[in-house]
C-alpha positions, 0 to 999 in steps of 0.5 A, a space after each residue: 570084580 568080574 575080572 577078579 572072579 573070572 581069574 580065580 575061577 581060571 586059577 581052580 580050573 587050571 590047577 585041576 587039570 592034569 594037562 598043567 601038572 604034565 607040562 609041570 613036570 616037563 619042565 621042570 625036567 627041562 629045568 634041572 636039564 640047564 643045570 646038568 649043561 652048566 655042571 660041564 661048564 660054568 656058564 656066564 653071559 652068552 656062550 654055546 651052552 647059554 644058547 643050548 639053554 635059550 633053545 630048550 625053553 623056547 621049544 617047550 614054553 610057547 608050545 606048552 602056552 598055547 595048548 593050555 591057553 586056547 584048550 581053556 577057551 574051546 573048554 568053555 565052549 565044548 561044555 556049555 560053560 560060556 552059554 551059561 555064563 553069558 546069561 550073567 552081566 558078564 562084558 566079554 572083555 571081562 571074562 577074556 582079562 579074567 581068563 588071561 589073568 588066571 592062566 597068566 597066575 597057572 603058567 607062571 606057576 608052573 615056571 617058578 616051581 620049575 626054576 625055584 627047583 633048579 635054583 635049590 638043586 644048583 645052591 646045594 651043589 655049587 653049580 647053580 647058574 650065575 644070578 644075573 644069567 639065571 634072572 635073565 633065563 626067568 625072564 625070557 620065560 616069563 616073557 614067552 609065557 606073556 606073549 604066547 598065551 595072548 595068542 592062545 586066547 585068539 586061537 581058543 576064540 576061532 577054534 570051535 573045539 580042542 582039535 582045532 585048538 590044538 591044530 592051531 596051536 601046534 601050526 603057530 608053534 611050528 611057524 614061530 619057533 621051529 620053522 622061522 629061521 628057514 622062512 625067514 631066510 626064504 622071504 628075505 632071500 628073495 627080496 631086494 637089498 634095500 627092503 631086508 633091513 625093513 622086512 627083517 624088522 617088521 617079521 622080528 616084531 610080529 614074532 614073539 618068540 623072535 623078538 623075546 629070543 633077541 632081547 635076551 640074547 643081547 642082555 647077555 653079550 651076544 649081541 656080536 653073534 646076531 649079524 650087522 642085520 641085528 645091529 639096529 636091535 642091538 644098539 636100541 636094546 643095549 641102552 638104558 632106556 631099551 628094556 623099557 622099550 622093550 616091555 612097552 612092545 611087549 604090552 602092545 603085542 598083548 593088546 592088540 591080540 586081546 582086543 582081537 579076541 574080544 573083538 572076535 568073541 563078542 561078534 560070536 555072542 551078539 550072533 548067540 
């Protein structure tokens, strides 16, 4: 029940703050923005334009997850809300859950209103996105939002307040999305030929941008435009079983980076 409480706390606080209804608004300009691309050409599985779409979120989303997430902790410590609540019979992995349901129930709020908008705007004008592509792009969203903000709870733990959060935030940001194509190429490129493939594997999993990005660009045909390094990602992605896969790394990535934060968590509050 402490989970429950925790969550629908996070819920009233989330929606309190001015911070979810600016990224609300961003995105949800970011969302009508897929469907002026797809008012020039009508798009269907994997093309130019699904890709400017795929960039358009992945910039906006997990940078979005993680201030949220991680400013949601820091706030806890910063206004002596955890020295209170700590004094309960609260488990620290209660409130961390909690903590990840509500801003989950806030973020995903934000993304439904943001696509729902465009979803009606794009009925009334005959130029919504085709159904599978647009479930596709919700789920890529979603999935985005699942797994940053499983980061932003680590970072919320280690920050001691909003700056280092967001200092934090804007570096995980950077390296996963914005960078991440020139490291990776800089990493590979000095490895030997036999270790590329391992490398380029085990990089892919420890990125959740990465490893959303490949899965949806599969699910919609562009599979061919990855490279023969993806051609492994390809096949198991492909298969009827692979979504299931899928989901089963994503729930691993979410588990490891919460039992990190409570592991982290609790250290501090044993230590008072």
């Amino acid at each position: 029940m402490n989970v429950l409480h925790i969550a629908l706390r996070e819920v009233k606080v989330g929606f309190r703050n001015p911070w979810a209804y600016s990224f609300m608004a961003l995105f949800t300009l970011f969302s009508l923005s897929l469907l002026l691309i797809n008012a020039q050409s009508f798009v269907q599985g994997y093309s130019s334009a699904t890709s400017s779409m795929l960039n358009l979120i992945l910039y906006l989303l997990p940078l979005m997850t993680l201030l949220l997430g991680s400013f949601s902790l820091t706030a806890e410590k910063e206004e002596g809300s955890w020295q209170l609540l700590s004094t309960y019979p609260l488990a620290t992995l209660s409130f961390i859950l909690g903590k990840y349901i509500g801003l989950t129930v806030v973020l995903l709020t934000i993304v439904a209103f943001g696509y729902g908008l465009t979803g009606v705007a794009g009925a009334l004008t005959g130029r919504g996105l085709e159904e599978d592509t647009f479930g596709l792009f919700l789920a890529f969203s979603s999935g985005l939002v699942l797994l940053f903000l499983a980061i932003a709870l680590v970072l919320g733990t280690l920050a001691q307040n909003r700056w280092q959060a967001l200092t934090m935030g804007v570096a995980v940001w950077f390296f996963a999305v914005v960078g991440w194509p020139t490291l990776l190429i800089a990493v590979l490129g000095l490895m030997p030929f036999q270790w590329i493939k391992p490398l380029l594997v085990t990089l892919t999993l420890m990125n959740p941008a990465e490893l959303v990005r490949l899965f949806v660009v599969v699910k919609l045909g562009g599979g061919s435009a990855l490279g023969p390094e993806y051609y492994e990602w390809v096949r198991w992605i492909g298969r009827p079983a692979g979504t299931w896969l899928f989901l089963a790394l994503c729930l691993i990535w979410i588990a490891v980076s919460e039992g990190f934060a409570h592991l982290i968590w609790e250290r501090g509050r044993s230590r008072g």
